[in-house]
C-alpha positions as CSV (number, residue, x, y, z in Angstrom):
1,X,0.0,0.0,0.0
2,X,1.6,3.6,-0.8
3,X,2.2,5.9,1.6
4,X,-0.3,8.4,1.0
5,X,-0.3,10.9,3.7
6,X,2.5,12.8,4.2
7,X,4.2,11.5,0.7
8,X,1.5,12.2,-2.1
9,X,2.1,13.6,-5.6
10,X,1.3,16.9,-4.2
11,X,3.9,16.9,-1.5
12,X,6.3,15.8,-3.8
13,X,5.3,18.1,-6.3
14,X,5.6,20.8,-3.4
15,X,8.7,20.0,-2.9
16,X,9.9,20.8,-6.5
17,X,8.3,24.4,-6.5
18,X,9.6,24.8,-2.9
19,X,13.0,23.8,-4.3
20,X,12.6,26.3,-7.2
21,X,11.8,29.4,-5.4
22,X,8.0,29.8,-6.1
23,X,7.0,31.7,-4.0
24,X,2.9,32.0,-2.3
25,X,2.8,27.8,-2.4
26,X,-0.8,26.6,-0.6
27,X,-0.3,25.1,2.9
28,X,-0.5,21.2,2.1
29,X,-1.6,20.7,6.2
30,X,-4.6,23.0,5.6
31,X,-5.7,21.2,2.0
32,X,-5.2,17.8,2.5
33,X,-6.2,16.2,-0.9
34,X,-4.4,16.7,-3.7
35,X,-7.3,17.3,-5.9
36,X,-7.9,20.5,-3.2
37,X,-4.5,21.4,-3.5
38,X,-3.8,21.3,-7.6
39,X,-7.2,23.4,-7.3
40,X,-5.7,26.2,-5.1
41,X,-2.1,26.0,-6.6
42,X,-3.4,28.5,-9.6
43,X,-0.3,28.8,-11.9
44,X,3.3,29.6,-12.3
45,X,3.6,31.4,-15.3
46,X,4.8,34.7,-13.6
47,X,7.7,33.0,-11.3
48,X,11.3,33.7,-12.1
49,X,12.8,30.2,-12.7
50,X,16.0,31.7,-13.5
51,X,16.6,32.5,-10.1
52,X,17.1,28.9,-8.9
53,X,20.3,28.2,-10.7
54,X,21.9,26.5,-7.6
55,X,20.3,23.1,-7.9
């Protein structure tokens, strides 16, 4: 069985955007599903990925 709290597609996808420097990310505790989450994520268009060089 996968380990679904704590280590679902939208805490690993958190994790990415975290690790990119976008900034605003929804509070995963507060919007438990991922469905909920994707929903109140909106989009990235505006974020500078070129600041995150140092991966």
């Amino acid at each position: 069985m996968p380990h679904v709290i704590g280590n679902n597609c939208a805490d690993n996808v958190w994790d990415v955007l975290h690790a990119y420097g976008v900034p605003d990310l929804p509070y995963l505790q507060l919007l438990p599903a991922p469905n909920h989450w994707y929903g109140a994520l909106g989009h990235t268009a505006n974020v500078d990925w070129a600041r995150s060089t140092t991966l």
